[in-house]
N, C-alpha and C positions, 0 to 999 in steps of 0.2 A: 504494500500500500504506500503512496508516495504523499505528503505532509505539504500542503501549499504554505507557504512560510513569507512572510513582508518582513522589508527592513533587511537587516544584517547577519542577522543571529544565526550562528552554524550547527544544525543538526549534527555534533558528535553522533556516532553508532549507538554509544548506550542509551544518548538521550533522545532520539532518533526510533529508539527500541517502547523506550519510554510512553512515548505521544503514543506510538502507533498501537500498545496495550489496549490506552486508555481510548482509544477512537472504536478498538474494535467492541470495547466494553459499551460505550455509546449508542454503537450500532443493536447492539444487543439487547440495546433497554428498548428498540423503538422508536429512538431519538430520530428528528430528520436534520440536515444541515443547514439548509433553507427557511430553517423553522424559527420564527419570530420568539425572541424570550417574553413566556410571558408574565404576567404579574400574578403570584400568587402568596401576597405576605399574611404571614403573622396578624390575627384582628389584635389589635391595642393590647387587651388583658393577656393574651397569649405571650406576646412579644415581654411585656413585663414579668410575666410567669418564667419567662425562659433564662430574663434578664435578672431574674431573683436567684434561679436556682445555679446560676454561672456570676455569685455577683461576686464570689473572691478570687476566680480567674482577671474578672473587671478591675478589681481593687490592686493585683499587682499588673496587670496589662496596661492600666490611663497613663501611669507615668511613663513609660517604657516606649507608649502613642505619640508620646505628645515630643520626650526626646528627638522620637524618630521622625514625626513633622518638622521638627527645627530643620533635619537636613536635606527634608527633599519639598519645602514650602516654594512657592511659586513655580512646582514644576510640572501642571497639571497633573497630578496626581494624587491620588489618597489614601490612607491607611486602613486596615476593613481587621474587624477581630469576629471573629465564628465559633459556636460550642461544638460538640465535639459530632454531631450529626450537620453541619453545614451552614447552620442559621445563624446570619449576620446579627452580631448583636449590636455594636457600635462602629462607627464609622466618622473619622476624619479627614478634611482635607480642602483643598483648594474650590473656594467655590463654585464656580465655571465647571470643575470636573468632574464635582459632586451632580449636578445635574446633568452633565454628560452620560452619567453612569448611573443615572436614575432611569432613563431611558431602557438600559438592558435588565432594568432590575434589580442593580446593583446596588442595592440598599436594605439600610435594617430590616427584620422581620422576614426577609428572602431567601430561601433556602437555594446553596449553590452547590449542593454534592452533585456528584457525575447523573446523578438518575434524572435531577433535575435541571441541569443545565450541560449535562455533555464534557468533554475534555476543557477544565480550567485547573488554577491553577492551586485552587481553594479544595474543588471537590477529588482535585488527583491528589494533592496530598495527603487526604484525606486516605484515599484507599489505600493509596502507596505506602501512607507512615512516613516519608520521607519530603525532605525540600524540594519544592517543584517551581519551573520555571515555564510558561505556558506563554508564548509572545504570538500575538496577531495572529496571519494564517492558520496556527495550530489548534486554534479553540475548534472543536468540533463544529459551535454552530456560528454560520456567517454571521450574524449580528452581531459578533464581540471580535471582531478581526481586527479593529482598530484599538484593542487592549494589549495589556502586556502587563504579566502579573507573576508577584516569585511570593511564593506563598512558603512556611515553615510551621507544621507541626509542631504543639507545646504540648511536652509530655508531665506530666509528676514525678515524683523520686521512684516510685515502683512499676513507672514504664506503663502506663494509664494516659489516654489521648485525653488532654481536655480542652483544646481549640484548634484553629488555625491563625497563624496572624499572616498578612497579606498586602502589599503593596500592589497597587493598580495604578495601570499610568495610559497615557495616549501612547502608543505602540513607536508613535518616530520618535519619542523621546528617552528611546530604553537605551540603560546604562547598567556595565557590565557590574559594575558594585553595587546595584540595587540588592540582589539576592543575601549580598555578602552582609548587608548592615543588615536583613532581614533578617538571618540565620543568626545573627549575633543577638540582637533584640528579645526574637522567640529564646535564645538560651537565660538572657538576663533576667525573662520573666518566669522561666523555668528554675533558676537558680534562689528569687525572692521565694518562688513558694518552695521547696527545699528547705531553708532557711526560716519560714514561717513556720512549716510541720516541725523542722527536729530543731526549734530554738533551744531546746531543751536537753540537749543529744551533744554528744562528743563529736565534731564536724572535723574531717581531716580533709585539707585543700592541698595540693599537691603537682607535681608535674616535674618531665624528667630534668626542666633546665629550673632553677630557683629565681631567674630573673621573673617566670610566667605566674608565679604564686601571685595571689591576686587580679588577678588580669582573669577575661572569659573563656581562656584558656585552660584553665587551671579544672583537674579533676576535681570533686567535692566527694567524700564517702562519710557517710552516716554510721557510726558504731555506738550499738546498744553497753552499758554497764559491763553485760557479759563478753563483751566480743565479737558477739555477731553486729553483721553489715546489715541495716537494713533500707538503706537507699542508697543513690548516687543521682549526678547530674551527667547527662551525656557525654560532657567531656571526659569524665572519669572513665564511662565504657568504654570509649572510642582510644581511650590508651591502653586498658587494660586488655580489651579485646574479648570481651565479654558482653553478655545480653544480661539485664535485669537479673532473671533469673540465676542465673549461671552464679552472682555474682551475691544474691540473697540465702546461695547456697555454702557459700564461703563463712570462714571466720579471717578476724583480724591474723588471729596467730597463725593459719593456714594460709592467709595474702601474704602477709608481711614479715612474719613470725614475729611477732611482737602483742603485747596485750597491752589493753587502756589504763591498766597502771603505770606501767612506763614512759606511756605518752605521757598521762598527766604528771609523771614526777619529772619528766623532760621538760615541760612549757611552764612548771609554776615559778620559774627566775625569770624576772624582768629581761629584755634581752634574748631571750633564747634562742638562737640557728634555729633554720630549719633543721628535721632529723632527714637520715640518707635512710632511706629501706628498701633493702631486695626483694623483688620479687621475685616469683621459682622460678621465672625465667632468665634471673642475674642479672636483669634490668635495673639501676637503679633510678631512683624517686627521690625529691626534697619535696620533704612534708613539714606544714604548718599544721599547729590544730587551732581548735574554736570550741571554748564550752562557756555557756553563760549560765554558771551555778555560783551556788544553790539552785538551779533551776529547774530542779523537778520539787516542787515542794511536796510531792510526795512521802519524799524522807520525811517529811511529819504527818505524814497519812493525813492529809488536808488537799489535795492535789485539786478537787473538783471544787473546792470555791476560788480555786488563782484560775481554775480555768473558765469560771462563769465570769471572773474581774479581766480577764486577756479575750471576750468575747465584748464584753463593753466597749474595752478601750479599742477593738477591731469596727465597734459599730460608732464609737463616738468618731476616730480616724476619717474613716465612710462617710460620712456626714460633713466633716471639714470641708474633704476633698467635693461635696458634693454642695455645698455651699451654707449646710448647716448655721445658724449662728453659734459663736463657738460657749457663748453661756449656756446655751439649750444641753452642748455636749458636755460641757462640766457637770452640769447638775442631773445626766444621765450618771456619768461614771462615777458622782459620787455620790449613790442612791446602793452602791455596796459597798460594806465597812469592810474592813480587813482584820480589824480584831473579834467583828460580832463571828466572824464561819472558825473562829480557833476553838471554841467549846465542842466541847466533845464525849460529856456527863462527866469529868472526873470534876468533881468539889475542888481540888489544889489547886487544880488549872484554871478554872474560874476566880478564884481568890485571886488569882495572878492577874489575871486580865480587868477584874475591877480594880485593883492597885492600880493600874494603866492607867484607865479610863479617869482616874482622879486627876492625876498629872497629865494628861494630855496636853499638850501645846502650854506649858506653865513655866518653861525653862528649866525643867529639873531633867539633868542629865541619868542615865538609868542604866545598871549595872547588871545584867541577867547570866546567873549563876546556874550551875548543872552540868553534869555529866557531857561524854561529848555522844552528838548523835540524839539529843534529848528536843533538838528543834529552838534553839537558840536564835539562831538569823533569820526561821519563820516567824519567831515573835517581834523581832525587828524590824522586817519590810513590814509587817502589822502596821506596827505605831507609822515608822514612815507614812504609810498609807493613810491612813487614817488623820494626820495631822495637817495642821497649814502648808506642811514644805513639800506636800505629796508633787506639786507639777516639777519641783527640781530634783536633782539627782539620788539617789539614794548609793553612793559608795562603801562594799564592801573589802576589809583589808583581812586577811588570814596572816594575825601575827609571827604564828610557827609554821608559815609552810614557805615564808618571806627567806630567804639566805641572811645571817647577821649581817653582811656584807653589804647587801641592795637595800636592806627594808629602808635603811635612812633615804636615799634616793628615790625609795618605793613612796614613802609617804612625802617627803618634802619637794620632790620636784631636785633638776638640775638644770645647769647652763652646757651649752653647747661644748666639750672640752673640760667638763667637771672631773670625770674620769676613763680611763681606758675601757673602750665599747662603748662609749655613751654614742644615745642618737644625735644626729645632726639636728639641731636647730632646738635638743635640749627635752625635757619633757615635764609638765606643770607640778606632779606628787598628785599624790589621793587627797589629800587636803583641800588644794585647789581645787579639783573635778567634783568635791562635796559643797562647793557654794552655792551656800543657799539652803541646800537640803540636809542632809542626815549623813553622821561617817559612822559605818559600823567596825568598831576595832574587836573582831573575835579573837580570842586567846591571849589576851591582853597580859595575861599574866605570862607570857612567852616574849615578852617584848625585851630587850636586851638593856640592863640597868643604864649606862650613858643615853639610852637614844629615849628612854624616860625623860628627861628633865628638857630634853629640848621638843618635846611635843607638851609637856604641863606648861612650858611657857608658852608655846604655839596658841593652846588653848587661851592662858589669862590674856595675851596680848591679843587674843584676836587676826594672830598676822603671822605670814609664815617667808621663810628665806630659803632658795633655792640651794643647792650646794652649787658655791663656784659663784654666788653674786650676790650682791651688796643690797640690793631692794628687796624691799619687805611687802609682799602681798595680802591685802587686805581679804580674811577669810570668815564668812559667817554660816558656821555649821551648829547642828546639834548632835551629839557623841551618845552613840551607845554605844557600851564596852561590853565585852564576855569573858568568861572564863569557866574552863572546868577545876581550877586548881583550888588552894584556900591560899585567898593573896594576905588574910590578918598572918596566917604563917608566916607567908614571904617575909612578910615589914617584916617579923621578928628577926627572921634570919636575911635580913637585910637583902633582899633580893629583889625587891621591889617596893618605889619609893611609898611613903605614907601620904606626902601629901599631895601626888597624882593620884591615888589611892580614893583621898576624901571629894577629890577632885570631878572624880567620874562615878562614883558614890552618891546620885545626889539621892536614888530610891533603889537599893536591893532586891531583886527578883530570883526565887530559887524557881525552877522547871523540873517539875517531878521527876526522875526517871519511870523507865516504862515497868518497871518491877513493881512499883511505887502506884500505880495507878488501874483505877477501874473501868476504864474505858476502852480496857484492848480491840473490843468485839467490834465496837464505832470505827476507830483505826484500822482497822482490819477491814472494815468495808470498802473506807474512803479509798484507801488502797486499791482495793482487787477492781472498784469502779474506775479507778484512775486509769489501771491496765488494761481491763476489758470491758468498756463502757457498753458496748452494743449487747454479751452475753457474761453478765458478772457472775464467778463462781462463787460458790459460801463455802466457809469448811467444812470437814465431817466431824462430828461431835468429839472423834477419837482427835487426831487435830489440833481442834480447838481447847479440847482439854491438855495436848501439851503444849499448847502456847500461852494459855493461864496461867500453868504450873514453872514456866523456863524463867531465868533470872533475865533473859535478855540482854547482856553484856553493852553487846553496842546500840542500846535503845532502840528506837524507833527508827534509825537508820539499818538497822540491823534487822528490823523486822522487815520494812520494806524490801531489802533485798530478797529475803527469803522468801516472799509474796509474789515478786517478780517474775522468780525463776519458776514458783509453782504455778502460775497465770499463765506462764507459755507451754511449761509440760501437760496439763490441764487441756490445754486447748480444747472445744469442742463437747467436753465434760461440764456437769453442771457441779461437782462436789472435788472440794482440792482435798485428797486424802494423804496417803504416808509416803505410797509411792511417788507424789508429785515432790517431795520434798528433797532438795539435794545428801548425798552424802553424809557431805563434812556436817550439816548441819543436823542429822541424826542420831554420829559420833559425839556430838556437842550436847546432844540429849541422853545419850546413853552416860557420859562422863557426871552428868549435874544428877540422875536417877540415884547413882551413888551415893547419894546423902541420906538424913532420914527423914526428910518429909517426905517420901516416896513412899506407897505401903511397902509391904512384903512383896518379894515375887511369887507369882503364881506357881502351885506345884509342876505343872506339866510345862516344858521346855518353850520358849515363842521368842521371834526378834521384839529386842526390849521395848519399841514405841509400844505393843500391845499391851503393854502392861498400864497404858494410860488408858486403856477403854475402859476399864473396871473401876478406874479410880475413881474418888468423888472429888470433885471438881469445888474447889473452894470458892466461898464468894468473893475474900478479898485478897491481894499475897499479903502476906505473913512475915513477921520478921525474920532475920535468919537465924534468932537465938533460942534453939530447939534443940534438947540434949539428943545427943547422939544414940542410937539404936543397937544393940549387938551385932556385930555383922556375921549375913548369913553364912556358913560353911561355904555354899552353893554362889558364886557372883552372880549379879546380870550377864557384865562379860561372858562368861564362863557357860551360862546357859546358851546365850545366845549362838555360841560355837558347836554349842553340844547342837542344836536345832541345824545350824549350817551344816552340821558334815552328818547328820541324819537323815536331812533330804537330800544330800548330795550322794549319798547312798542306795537310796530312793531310786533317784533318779539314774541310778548306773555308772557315775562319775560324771553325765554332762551337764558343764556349768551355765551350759544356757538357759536349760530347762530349770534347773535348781534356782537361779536367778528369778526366770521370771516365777517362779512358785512363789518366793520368797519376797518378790517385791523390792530385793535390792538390785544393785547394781552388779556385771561380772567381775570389775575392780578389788569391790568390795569381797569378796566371798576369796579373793585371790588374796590381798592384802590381810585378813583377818588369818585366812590357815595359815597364811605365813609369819605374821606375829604370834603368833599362838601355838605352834609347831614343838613340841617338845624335842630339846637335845637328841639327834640322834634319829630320828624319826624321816 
């Protein structure tokens, strides 16, 4: 079949291959070429309906529109965005050409996939999945021969079609970088939402040369807590040489060999290189990361009211952009408190929160004590929230994860040449970037005794000095400080000063630990809805009875992990039972059973979680000062082994079977006969 074509534009083979697919598909519907486009839009409510249900494809597409008008304004032609079945939803551009292209239909409410309008440039890419370029001659039907259109496919992180974006222009005006700023545009807007979904998420930007980080160039991979990848942006496939899938199959330590602890112990120094990592192919990558935490507040089992306040501030945003006045949107987003969604039935934690509410905006600086993992910096952005400084910045500093080295640079800011690696042209400190609003100093008591006495003067003077320069920057924050330590010790042992001490002392706050408190079951909700908001599991009473009974070490951060990882084993399941439960964290239940608030063990042999099905489930925890029990002849451990190599016997020696009998893992059953092995055996 031979492609009449205007203008200049060279039918390469493949693209040549291309057209004439999509002509034959044309043919195929019925289509004629002769055949007048004709008008079939969207009636008003429909068009709206459509425009509602694609309005945060809109909300990162306007700006990205409107960029892309700056460069091709007065060039008859215009900008066109489509959901993901063909239907124009917005449309920009040069007047004159806008009605030109009204003519063919070319306008909101218009459906231009291939069935409907034949070989373009909207509804090829459409089928194709791919960037398409459709100039003049090529359009199936003669009434759009005087077009020329490079359309680009926007995809999600999990490789899901959610529009087209598309330039359309008068055909003798076509120019060969049109496509080129099109394909970059569609990536920019594919990269916002990326960055919208896993705001929350370890983000690794990456590419093989380190000049490109940054740049629309540059890969993006999404890694979950555990490891696993669960997005990318196409640039990232198109280096790796992977499809979505391929790629959601992977773990970090299987890409890169490396896991998200290392990364985050690489990026928490000010300054930090890109890291180099191979790939199995001996490729090498410099990789930056990106995580903005605390940003699952999850780890305080609260996840779904920051997500009802991140759905405000997306609709009050919306509104700006759409001409909202912007007191209308204030007095939207602040119609939710941030301290009223912290209760959660425990009695302690509400005491905590009415203390709050007294000092609200009163000038009293506020000192929240408690364990680490207890949700310390959730009751911070709280207040922030919740107070006069909420529209300025809310700056977070982690005094122990700072190097002794940078924190003073970290906090105060330096001049260009302050010290060896500093950036060019210097950087402001955390102090600075808190004006106006709220500086949270977690682990205060990890702060190095000299770099004390020049943030207590920071604070009385109000003003702070860069290292390396002589001017005093005028600073007005409000200081919330943390700590898990006891700082009245420190003063003792002179480790930290007293009258920074009384300084950021202005109201004491203790944060229960989770051992401490009655509301695990609340938490445990908030959680598993957090994870699985569409199908939320509940536990099994067995379960839940040892998450009552567990000391919980690392609090509520602690629990949320172990929620997490059962949420995805679970999948599909409506009840997270024993087997959803990792390992280590069973071993960590088997070691704490060993005490005597445990009953007795049951006479006949069972892995030790069952011994929590019988047990009675206390209404409150309990202190840990309870004399000690006789211990049995017979251990937990010890049964539990006897029970492992009984069914493994059972079973004929295979550990697969024996496993899945057992409900653990084949690790484990390997791991335990081998600790357990007597001499000789």
């Amino acid at each position: 079949m031979s492609i009449e074509t205007e203008g200049a534009v060279p039918l390469a083979p493949p693209r040549q291959a291309f057209i004439e697919r999509s002509h034959q598909r044309s043919e195929a519907l019925g289509l004629k070429r002769h055949e007048k486009s004709g008008f079939d839009p969207l009636i008003r409510s429909d068009l709206n309906l459509a425009r509602e249900r694609n309005q945060r494809l809109y909300t990162h597409a306007a700006p990205v529109m409107q960029l892309l008008y700056e460069q091709i304004v007065n060039t008859e032609s215009m900008i066109v965005l489509t959901d993901a079945q063909g239907t124009i939803l917005h449309a920009v551009g040069d007047d004159s050409f806008l009605a030109r292209a009204h003519r063919v239909a070319l306008a909101p409410g218009e459906n231009w996939a291939e069935h409907a309008k034949g070989t373009n440039a909207i509804g090829t890419a459409l089928f194709e999945e791919a960037p398409t370029l459709v100039h003049g001659g090529e359009h199936f039907m003669h009434a759009n021969n005087f077009l020329t259109c490079s359309a680009s496919p926007i995809f999600d992180p999990r490789g899901n079609m959610l529009g087209v974006l598309d330039v359309t222009g008068d055909h003798r005006g076509y120019h060969q970088h049109t496509m080129g700023l099109v394909r970059m545009s569609a990536r920019m807007i594919e990269n916002h939402w990326l960055s919208d979904d896993y705001n929350n998420r370890l983000r690794l930007h990456f590419h093989s040369r380190p000049e490109f980080i940054g740049t629309l160039l540059e890969g993006i991979l999404v890694v979950s807590p555990e490891g696993r990848l669960l997005g990318a942006n196409r640039a990232a496939l198109d280096q790796l040489g992977m499809s979505g899938a391929e790629l959601r199959a992977r773990s970090l330590s299987s890409l890169f060999g490396t896991t998200p602890a290392a990364i985050y112990d690489h990026f928490r120094m000010p300054l930090s290189p890109p890291m180099q990592l191979c790939l199995p192919t001996g490729q090498t990558l410099f990789v930056s990361a990106r995580f903005d935490w605390p940003s699952r507040p999850v780890v305080a089992g609260l996840h779904r009211a920051d997500v009802e306040l991140a759905e405000v501030r997306e609709v009050a945003t919306t509104a700006v952009e759409a001409g909202t006045p912007a007191a209308a949107c204030a007095d939207a987003s602040q119609r939710f408190s941030g301290l009223q969604y912290l209760p959660t039935g425990d009695p302690q934690l509400e005491t905590v929160i009415q203390k709050v509410k007294r000092v609200l905006d009163k000038g009293i600086p506020l000192l929240v004590l408690g364990e680490t993992g207890t949700g310390k910096e959730l009751l911070a952005r709280a207040v922030h929230h919740d107070s006069n400084r909420s529209r300025q910045p809310f700056v977070a500093v982690n005094c122990a994860s700072i190097p002794e080295s940078l924190i003073e640079a970290e906090l105060f800011g330096y001049e260009e040449g302050a010290f060896t690696g500093a950036r060019r042209k210097g950087a402001p400190g955390r102090l600075v970037q808190a004006n106006g609003g709220t500086l949270f100093l977690d682990e205060i008591g990890d702060m190095p005794l000299p770099l004390q006495a020049r943030l207590l003067r920071a604070l009385q003077e109000r003003s702070v000095t860069p290292l390396g320069s002589t001017k005093s920057i005028a600073v007005d924050i409000a200081v919330i400080g943390a700590t898990h330590r006891n700082l009245r010790e420190m003063i003792e042992q002179q480790t930290f000063r007293e009258d920074l001490y009384y300084r950021l002392n202005g109201l004491a706050l203790r944060l229960p630990a989770l051992r401490e408190r009655t509301d695990i079951e609340a938490i445990v909700r908030r959680i598993l809805q957090a994870e699985r908001p569409q199908d939320t599991p509940e536990l099994s009473p067995q379960v839940l009875a040892m998450f009552r009974r567990y000391q919980w070490p690392g609090n509520i951060r602690q629990l949320a992990n172990v929620l997490r990882t059962a949420a995805v084993m679970s999948a599909g399941e409506r009840l997270i039972t024993t087997n959803h439960l990792s390992d280590d964290f069973l071993e960590d239940i088997q070691r704490a059973v060993g005490g005597s608030v445990m009953p007795p063990m049951p006479p006949a042999p069972a892995p030790v979680w069952q011994a929590y099905e019988a047990a009675p489930v206390l209404p409150a925890p309990q202190p840990a000062f309870v004399a000690a029990e006789p211990a049995s002849a017979r251990t937990l451990e010890q049964a539990e082994i006897d029970m492992i190599r009984a069914t493994l016997d059972a079973a004929g020696g295979n550990i697969s079977l024996a496993s899945k009998q057992l409900g653990i893992s084949r690790n484990t059953i390997y791991r335990k006969l081998r600790w357990n092995t007597p001499q000789g055996e």
